[in-house]
C-alpha positions as a Python dict, from the first residue, in 0.01 Angstrom:
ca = {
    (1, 'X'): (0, 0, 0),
    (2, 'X'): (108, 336, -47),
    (3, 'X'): (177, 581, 226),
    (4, 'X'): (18, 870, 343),
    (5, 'X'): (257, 1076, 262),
    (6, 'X'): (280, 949, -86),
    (7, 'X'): (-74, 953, -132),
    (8, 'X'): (-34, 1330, -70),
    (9, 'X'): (179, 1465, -273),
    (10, 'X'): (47, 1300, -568),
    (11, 'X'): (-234, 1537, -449),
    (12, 'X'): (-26, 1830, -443),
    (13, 'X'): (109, 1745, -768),
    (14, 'X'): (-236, 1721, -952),
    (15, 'X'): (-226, 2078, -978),
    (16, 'X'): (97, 2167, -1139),
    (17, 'X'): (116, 2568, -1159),
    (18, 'X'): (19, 2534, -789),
    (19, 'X'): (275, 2260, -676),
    (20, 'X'): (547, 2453, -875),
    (21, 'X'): (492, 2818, -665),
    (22, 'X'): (471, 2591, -314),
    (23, 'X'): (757, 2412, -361),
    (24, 'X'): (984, 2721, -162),
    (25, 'X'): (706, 2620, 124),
    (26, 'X'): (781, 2284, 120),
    (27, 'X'): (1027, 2124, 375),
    (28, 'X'): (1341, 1972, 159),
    (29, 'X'): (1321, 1647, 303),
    (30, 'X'): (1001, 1580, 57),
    (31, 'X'): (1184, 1680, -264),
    (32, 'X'): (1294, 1309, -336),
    (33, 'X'): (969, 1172, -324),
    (34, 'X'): (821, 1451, -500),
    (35, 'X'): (1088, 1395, -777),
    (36, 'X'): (971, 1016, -776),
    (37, 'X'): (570, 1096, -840),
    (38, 'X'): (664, 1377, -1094),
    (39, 'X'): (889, 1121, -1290),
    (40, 'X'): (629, 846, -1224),
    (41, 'X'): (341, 1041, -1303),
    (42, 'X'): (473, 1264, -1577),
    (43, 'X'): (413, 1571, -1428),
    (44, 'X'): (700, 1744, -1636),
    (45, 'X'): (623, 2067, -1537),
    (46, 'X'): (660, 2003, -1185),
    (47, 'X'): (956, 1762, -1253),
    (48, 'X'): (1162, 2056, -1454),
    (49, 'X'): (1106, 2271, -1218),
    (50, 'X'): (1238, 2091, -922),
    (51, 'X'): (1558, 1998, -1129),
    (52, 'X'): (1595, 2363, -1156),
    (53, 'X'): (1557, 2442, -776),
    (54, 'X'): (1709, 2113, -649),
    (55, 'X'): (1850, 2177, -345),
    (56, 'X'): (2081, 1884, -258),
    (57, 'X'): (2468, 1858, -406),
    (58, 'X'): (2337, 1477, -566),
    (59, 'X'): (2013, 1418, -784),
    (60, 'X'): (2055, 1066, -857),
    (61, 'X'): (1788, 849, -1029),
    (62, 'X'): (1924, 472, -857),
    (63, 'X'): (1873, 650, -528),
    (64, 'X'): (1513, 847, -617),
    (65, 'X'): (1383, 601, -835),
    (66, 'X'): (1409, 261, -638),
    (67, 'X'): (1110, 87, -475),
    (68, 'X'): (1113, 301, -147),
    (69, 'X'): (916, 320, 194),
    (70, 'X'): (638, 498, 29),
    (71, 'X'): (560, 343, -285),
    (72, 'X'): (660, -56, -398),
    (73, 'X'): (761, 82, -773),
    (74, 'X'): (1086, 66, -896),
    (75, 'X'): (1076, 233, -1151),
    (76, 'X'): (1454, 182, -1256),
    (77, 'X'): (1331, -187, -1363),
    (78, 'X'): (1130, -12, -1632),
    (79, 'X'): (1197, 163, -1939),
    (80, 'X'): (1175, 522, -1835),
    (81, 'X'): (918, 760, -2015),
    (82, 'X'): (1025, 974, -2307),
    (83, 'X'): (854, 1265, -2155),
    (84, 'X'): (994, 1293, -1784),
    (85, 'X'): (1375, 1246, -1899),
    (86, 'X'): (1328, 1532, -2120),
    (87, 'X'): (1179, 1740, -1833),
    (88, 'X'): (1488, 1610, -1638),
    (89, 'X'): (1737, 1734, -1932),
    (90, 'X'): (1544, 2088, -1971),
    (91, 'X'): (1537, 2159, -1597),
    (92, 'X'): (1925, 2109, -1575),
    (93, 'X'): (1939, 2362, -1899),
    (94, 'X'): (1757, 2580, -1689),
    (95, 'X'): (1960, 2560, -1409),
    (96, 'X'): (2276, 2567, -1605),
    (97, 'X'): (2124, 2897, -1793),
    (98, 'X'): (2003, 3095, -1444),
    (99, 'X'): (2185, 3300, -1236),
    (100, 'X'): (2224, 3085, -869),
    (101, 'X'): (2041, 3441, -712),
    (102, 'X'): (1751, 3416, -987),
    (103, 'X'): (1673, 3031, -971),
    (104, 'X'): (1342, 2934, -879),
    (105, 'X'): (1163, 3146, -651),
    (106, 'X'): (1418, 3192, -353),
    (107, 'X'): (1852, 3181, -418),
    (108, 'X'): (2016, 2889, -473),
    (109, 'X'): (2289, 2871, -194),
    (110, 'X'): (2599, 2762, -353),
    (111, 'X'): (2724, 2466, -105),
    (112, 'X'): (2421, 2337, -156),
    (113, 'X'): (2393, 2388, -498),
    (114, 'X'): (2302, 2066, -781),
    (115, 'X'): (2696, 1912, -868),
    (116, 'X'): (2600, 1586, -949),
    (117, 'X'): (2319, 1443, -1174),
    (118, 'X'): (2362, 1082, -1197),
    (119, 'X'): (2134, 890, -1464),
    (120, 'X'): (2338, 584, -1446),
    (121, 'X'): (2123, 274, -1361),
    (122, 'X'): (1833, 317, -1627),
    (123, 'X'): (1711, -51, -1755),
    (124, 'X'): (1805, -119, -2069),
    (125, 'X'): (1638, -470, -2204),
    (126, 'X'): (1706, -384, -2573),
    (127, 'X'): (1345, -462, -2624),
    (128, 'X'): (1110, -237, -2856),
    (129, 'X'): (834, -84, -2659),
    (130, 'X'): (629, 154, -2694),
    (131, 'X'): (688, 494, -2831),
    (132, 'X'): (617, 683, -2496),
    (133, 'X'): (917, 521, -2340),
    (134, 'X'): (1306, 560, -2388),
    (135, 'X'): (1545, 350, -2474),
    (136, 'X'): (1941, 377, -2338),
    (137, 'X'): (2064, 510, -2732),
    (138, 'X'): (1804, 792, -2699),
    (139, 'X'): (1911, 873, -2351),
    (140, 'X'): (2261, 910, -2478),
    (141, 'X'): (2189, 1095, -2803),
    (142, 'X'): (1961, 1357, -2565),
    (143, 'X'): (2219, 1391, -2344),
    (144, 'X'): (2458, 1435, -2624),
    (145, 'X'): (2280, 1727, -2756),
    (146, 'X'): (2247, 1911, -2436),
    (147, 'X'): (2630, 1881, -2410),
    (148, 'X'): (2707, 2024, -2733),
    (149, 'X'): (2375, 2290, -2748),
    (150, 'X'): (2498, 2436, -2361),
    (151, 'X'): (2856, 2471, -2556),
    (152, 'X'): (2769, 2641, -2838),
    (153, 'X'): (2474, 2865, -2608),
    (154, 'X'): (2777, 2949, -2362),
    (155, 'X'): (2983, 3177, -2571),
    (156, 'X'): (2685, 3420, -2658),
    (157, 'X'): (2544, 3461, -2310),
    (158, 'X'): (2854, 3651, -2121),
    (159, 'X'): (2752, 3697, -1745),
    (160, 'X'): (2800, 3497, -1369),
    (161, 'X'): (2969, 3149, -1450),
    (162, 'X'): (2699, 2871, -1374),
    (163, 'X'): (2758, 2646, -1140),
    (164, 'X'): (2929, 2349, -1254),
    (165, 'X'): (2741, 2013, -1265),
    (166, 'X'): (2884, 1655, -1353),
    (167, 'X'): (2660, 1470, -1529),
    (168, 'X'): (2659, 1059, -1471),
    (169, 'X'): (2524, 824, -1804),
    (170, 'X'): (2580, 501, -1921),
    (171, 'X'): (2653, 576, -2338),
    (172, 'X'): (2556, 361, -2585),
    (173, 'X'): (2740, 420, -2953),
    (174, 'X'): (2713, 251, -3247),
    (175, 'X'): (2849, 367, -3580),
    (176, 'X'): (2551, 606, -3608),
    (177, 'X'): (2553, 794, -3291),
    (178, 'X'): (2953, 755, -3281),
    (179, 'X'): (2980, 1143, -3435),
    (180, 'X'): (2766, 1350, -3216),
    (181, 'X'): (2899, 1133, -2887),
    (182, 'X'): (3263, 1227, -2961),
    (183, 'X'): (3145, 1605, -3027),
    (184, 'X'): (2966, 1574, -2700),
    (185, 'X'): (3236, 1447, -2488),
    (186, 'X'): (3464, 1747, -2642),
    (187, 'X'): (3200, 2027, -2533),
    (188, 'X'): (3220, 1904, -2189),
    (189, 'X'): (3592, 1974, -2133),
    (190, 'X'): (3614, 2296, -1974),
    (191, 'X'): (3229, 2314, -1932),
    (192, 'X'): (2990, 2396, -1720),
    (193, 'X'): (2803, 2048, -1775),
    (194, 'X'): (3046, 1754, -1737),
    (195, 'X'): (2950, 1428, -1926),
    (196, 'X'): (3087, 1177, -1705),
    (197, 'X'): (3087, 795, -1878),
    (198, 'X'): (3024, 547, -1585),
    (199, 'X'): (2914, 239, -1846),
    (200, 'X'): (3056, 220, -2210),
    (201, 'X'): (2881, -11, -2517),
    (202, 'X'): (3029, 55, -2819),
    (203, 'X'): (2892, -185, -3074),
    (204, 'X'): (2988, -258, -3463),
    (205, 'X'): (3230, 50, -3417),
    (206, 'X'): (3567, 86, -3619),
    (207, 'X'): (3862, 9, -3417),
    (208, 'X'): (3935, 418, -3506),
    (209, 'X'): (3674, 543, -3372),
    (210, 'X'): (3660, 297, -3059),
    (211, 'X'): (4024, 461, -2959),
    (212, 'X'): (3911, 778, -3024),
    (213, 'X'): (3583, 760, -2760),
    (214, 'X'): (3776, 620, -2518),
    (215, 'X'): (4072, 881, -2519),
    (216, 'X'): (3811, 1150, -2445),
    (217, 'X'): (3655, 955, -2153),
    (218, 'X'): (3754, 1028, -1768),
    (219, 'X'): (3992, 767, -1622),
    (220, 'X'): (3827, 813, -1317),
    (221, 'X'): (3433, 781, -1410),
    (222, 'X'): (3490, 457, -1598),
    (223, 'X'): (3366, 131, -1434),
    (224, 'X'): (3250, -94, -1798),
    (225, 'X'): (3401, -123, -2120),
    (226, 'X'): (3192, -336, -2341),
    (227, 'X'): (3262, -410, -2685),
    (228, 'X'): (2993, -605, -2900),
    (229, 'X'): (3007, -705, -3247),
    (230, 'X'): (3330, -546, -3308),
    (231, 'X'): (3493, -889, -3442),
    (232, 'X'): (3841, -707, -3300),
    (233, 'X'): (4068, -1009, -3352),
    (234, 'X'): (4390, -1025, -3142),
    (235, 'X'): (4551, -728, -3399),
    (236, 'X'): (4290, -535, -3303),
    (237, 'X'): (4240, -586, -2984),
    (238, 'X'): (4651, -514, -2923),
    (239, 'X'): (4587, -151, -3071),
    (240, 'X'): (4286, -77, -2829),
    (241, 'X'): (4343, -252, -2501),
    (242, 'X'): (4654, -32, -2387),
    (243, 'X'): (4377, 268, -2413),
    (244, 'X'): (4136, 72, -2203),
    (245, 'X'): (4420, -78, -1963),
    (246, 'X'): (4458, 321, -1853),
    (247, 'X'): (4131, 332, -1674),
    (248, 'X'): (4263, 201, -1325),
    (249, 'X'): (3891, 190, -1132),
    (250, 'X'): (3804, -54, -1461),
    (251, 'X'): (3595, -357, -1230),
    (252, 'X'): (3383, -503, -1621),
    (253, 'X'): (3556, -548, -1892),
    (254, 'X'): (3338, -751, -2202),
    (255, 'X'): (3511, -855, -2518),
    (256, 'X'): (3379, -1091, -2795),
    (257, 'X'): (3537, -1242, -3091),
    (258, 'X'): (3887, -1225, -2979),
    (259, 'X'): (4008, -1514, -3232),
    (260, 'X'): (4366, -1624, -3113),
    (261, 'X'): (4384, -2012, -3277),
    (262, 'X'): (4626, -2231, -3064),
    (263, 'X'): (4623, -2540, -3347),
    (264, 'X'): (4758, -2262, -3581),
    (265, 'X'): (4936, -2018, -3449),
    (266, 'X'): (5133, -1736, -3613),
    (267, 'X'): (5396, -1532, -3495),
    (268, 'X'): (5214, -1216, -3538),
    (269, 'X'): (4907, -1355, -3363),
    (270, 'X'): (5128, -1467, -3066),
    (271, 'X'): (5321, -1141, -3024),
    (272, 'X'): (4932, -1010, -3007),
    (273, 'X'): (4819, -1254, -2769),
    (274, 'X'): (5125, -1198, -2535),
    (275, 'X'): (5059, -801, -2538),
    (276, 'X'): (4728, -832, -2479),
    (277, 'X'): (4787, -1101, -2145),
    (278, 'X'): (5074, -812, -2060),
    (279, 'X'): (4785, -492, -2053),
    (280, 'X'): (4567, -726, -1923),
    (281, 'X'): (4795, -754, -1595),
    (282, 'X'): (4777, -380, -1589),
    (283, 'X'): (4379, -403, -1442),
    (284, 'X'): (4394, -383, -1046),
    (285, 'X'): (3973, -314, -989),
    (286, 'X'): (3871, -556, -1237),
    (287, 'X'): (3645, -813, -1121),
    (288, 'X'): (3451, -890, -1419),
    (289, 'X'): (3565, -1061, -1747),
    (290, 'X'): (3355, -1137, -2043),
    (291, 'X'): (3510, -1303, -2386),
    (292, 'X'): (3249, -1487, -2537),
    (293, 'X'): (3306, -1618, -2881),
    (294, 'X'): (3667, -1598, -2807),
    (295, 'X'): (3851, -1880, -2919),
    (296, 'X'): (4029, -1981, -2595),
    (297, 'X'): (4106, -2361, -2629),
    (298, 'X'): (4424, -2443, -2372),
    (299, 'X'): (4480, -2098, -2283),
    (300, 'X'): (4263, -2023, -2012),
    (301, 'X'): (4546, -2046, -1817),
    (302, 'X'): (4732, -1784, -1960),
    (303, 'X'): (4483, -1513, -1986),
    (304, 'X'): (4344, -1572, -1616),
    (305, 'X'): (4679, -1589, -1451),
    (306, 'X'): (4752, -1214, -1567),
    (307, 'X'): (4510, -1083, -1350),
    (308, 'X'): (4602, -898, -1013),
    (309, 'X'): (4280, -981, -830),
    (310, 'X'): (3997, -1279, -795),
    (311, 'X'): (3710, -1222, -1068),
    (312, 'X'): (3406, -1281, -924),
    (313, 'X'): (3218, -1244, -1284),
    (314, 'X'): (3370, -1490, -1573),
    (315, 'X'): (3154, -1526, -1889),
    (316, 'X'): (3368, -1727, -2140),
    (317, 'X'): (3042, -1840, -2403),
    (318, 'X'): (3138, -2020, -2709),
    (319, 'X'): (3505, -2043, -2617),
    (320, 'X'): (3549, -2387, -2683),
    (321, 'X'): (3704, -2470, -2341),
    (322, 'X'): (3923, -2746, -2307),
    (323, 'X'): (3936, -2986, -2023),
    (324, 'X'): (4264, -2837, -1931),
    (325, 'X'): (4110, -2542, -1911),
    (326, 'X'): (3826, -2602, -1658),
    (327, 'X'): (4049, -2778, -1427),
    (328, 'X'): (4311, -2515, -1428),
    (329, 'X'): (3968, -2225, -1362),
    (330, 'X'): (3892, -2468, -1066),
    (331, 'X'): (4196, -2448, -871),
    (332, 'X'): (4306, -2112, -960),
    (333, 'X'): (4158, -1823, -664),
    (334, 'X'): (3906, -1714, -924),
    (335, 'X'): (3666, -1995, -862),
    (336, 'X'): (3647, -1944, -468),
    (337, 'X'): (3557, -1580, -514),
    (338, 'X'): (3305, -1653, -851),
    (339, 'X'): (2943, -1497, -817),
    (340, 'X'): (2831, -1540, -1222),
    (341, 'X'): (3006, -1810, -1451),
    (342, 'X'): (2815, -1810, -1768),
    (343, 'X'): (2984, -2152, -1961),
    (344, 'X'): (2720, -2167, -2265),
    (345, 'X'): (2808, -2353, -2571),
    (346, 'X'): (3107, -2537, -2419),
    (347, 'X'): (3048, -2877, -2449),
    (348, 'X'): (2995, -3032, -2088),
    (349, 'X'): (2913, -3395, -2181),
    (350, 'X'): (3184, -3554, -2259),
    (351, 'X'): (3545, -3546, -2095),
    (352, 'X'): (3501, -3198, -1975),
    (353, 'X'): (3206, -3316, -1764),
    (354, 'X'): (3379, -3413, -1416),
    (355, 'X'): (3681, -3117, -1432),
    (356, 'X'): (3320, -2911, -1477),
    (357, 'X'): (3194, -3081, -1138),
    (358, 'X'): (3526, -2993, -980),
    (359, 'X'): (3476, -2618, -1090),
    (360, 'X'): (3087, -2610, -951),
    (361, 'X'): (3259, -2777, -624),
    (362, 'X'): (3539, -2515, -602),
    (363, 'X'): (3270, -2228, -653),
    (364, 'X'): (3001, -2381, -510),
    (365, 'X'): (3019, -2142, -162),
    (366, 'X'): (2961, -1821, -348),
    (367, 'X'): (2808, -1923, -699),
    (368, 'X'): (2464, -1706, -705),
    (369, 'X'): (2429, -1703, -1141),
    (370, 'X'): (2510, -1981, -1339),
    (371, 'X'): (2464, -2027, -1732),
    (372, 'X'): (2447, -2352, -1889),
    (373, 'X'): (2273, -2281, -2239),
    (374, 'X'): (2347, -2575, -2501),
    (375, 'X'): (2605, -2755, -2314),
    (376, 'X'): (2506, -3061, -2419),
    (377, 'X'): (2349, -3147, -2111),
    (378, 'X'): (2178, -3447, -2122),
    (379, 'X'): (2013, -3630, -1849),
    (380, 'X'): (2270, -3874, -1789),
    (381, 'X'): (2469, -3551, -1724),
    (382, 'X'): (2251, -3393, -1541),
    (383, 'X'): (2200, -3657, -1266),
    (384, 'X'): (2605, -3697, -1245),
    (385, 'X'): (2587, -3369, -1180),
    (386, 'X'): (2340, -3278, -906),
    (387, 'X'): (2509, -3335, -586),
    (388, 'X'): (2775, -3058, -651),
    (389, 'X'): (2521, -2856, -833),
    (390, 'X'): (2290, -2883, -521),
    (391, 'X'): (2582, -2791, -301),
    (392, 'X'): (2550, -2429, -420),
    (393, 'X'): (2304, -2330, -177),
    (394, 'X'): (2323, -1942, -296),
    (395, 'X'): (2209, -2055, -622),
    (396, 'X'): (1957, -1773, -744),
    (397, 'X'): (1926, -1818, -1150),
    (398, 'X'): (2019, -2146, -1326),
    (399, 'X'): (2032, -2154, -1740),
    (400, 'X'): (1971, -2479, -1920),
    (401, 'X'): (1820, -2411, -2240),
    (402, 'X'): (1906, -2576, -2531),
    (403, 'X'): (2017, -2896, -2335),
    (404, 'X'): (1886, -3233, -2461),
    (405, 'X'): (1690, -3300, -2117),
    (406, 'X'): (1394, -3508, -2081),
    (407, 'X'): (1081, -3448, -1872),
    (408, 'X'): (1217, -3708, -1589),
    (409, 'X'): (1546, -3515, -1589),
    (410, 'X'): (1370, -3187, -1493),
    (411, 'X'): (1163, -3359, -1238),
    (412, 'X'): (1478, -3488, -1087),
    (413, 'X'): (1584, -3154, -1121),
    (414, 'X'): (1308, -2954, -937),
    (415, 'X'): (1332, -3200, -679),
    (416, 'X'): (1694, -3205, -568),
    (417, 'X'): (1704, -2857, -600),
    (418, 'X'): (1448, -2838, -260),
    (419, 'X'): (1788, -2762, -47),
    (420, 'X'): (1868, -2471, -293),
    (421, 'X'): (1663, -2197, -78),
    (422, 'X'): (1777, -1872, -303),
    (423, 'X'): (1637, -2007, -601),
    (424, 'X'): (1455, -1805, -755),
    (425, 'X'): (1456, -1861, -1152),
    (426, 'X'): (1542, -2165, -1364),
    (427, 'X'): (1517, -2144, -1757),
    (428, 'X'): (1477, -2476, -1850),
    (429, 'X'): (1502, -2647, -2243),
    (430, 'X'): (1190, -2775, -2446),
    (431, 'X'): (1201, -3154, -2251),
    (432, 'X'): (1287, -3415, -2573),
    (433, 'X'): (1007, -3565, -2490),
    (434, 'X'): (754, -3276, -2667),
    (435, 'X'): (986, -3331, -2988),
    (436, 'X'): (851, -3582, -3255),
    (437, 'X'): (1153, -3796, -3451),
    (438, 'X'): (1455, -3624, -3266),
    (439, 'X'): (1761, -3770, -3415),
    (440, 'X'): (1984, -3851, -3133),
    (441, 'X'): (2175, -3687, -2983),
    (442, 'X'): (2025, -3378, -3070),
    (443, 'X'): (2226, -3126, -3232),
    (444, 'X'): (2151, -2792, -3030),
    (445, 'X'): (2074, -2612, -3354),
    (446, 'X'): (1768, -2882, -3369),
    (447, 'X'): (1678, -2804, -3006),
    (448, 'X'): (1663, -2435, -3067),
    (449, 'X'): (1471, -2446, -3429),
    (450, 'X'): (1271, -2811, -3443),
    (451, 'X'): (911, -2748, -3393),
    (452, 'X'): (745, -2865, -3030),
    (453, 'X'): (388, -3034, -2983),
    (454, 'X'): (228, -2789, -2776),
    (455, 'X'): (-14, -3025, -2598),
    (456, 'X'): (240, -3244, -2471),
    (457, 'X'): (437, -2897, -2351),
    (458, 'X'): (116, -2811, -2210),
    (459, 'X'): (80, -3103, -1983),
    (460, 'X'): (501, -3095, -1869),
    (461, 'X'): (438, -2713, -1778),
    (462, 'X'): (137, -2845, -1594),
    (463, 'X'): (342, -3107, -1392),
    (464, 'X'): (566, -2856, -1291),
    (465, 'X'): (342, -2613, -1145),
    (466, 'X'): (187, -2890, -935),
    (467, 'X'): (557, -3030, -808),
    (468, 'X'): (640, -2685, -750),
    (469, 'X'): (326, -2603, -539),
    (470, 'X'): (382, -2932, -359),
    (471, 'X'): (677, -2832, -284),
    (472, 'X'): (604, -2508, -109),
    (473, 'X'): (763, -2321, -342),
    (474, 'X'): (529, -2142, -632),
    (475, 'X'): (766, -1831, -602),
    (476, 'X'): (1026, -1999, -814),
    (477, 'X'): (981, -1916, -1196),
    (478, 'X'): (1062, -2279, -1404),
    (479, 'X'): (1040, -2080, -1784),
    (480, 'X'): (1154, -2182, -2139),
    (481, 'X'): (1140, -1840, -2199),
    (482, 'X'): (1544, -1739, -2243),
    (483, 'X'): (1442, -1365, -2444),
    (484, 'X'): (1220, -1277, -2171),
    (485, 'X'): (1480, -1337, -1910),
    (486, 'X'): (1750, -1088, -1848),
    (487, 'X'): (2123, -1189, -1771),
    (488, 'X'): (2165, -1019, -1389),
    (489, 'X'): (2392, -782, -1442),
    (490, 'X'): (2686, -860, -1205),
    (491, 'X'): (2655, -501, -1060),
    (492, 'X'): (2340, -601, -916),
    (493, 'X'): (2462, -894, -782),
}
């Protein structure tokens, strides 16, 4: 239920001319939530207004916009409406554009005065919605142009220096926004709004233009670099990490496609490989490393002994891991400290199956994510698997789609995982059983594409629900649905 103090000021808020000339009245202790029901309730005039008059050093949306005392929303799990981040953007223009003696209706003292906005935090599901929302690329792009519009506005409007105010975003760039980012990031040196990167995505962006971003980006802002789609190669990769490498508070770094082939190596490719392991030693923060689709096979042990400190976030998808490899990952001091280890499309069935156990062992105390998406699983698998995987008692999600399990398996599954109190989601494959003529075993690409019969899905989903509810525990979500299903984010870990 709401609170009665939420309950009125969405009162006071129905009336925005009103709410806008009280707000001096008000106490400052009730700006926050007042900021939460404007965004909430799109009451942009009232929202750009108390941007403008904001009378705390920090506006920043994770703390404002989180399921609170007075109202259950959190609205930082949804896409965020078009219309209140604009009011947000145009009340810091008017801030930035008034005199601190002439904003709002009463000064502005100046050690209390607005010097961070932080916007960091925003979901961003890369799902289409609807047109009244906005996504993370139009956040950066409006942003962008308030950057470069308060530069070029500064020069013709001589008068009292506004105070300064740092502005926190996670960018998003892609060869079509790439332009107007880097002209942004320029017009914030020396200005009086500072675009400060906390989370970088550049994807399908020229290795250029990758370097150039990240030279104009403060060392000390950075937490993420994440590169998708790039298809970097080790040459590529040796020309941009030594410009990510300088970011010292780096704690995610994600990489894909970093091709270094063991069975045929070349000199060239080796000298690459070796500087990359030697900028890679350079990291002291990081604690999260992604390199999917990165051909890795006997090498794991080179790139992970590099590192300065435990990684606590490993996603190595589509690496074709070796044996070797898994056993060296469970007995280096990563696997003691892992929270997420996403191993999808690593075969797991054959002999990499028991150094796999040993890893789940090794991690098993702090393991809380683990992705297992066409490993191969099968049930035979599975059930050799289930004491250690049982023995991570923090468990919260568990990935298996796209494994070759059969409706027993899952049963076995939902059962054994009783001791597992944290969980709290398992996507789960298509059981082999709702196939018709499944050649065996199943190729993954046939698990992901063959056609199901829905009546015989119908009745498994059915089975579920009632061993679920049997078991006292109807709050777990068993779902085939892997789109519908974000990754956690090892931030929110």
């Amino acid at each position: 239920m709401h609170t009665l103090v939420f309950l009125s000021t969405r009162q006071v808020l129905q009336c925005q001319p009103a709410a806008c000339q009280a707000l001096p009245l008000l106490p400052r202790e009730l700006f926050p939530l007042l900021f939460k029901v404007a965004f909430m309730d799109k009451k942009t005039v009232v929202l750009r207004e108390l941007v403008h008059t904001w009378p705390f050093p920090l506006l920043s949306f994770q703390q404002l916009l989180q399921e609170c005392a007075h109202c259950s929303r959190a609205l930082l799990q949804e896409r965020p409406s078009t219309e209140s981040m604009q009011a947000v953007i145009l009340g810091l223009t008017a801030r930035l554009h008034t005199p601190e003696t002439e904003a709002g209706t009463q000064p502005l003292c100046r050690k209390h005065a607005l010097r961070v906005l932080d916007m960091t935090g925003l979901l961003d599901d890369g799902v289409e919605q609807d047109p009244g929302t906005m996504s993370m690329w139009d956040c950066t792009a409006a942003v962008a142009r308030t950057c470069i519009a308060q530069q070029q506005g500064g020069t013709a409007d001589p008068g009292p220096a506004p105070i300064p105010v740092e502005v926190r975003v996670d960018l998003r760039v892609n060869r079509a926004s790439y332009s107007f980012l880097r002209e942004a990031l320029r017009s914030s040196v020396g200005s009086p709004l500072r675009l400060c990167c906390r989370d970088l995505r550049a994807e399908d962006l020229p290795m250029r233009n990758t370097v150039a971003l990240l030279q104009l980006l403060d060392a000390g802002c950075l937490r993420r670099v994440d590169l998708r789609f790039n298809n970097l190669g080790l040459r590529g990769l040796s020309v941009i990490i030594p410009h990510v490498a300088r970011f010292q508070h780096l704690a995610s770094l994600r990489l894909h496609y970093v091709h270094g082939d063991s069975r045929q190596p070349s000199v060239d490719g080796e000298d690459n490989f070796r500087y990359f392991l030697a900028q890679m030693g350079r990291f002291t923060c990081l604690r999260e490393l992604s390199m999917g689709s990165s051909l890795l096979s006997g090498r794991l042990d080179q790139l992970l002994s590099t590192l300065q400190s435990p990684l606590e976030s490993l996603e190595l998808a589509f690496c074709a891991l070796l044996p070797e490899d898994l056993r060296f990952l469970a007995r280096s001091p990563h696997a003691v400290h892992l929270k997420k280890l996403d191993l999808s499309g690593n075969d797991l069935s054959g002999s990499q199956l028991e150094p796999f156990q040993g890893l789940l062992q090794a991690a098993a105390a702090t393991l809380l994510h683990l992705e297992l998406t066409e490993c191969q699983l099968a049930d035979t698998q599975l059930l050799a698997t289930l004491p250690v995987l049982t023995r991570c008692t923090s468990l919260r999600y568990l990935g298996l789609y796209g494994n070759p399990l059969s409706m027993a398996g899952l049963k076995e599954l939902l059962r054994d995982s009783v001791v597992q109190a944290e969980l709290r989601t398992v996507v789960h494959p298509f059981p082999v059983d709702c196939y018709e003529g499944l050649p065996w075993p199943p190729p993954a690409s046939v698990l992901l594409e063959a056609s199901i019969n829905e009546e015989k899905f119908a009745r498994v989903e059915a089975e579920l629900h009632q061993l679920l509810l049997a078991s006292g525990r109807a709050h777990v979500l068993w779902t085939t649905d892997i789109y519908g299903r974000l990754a956690a984010d090892y931030f929110s870990l």
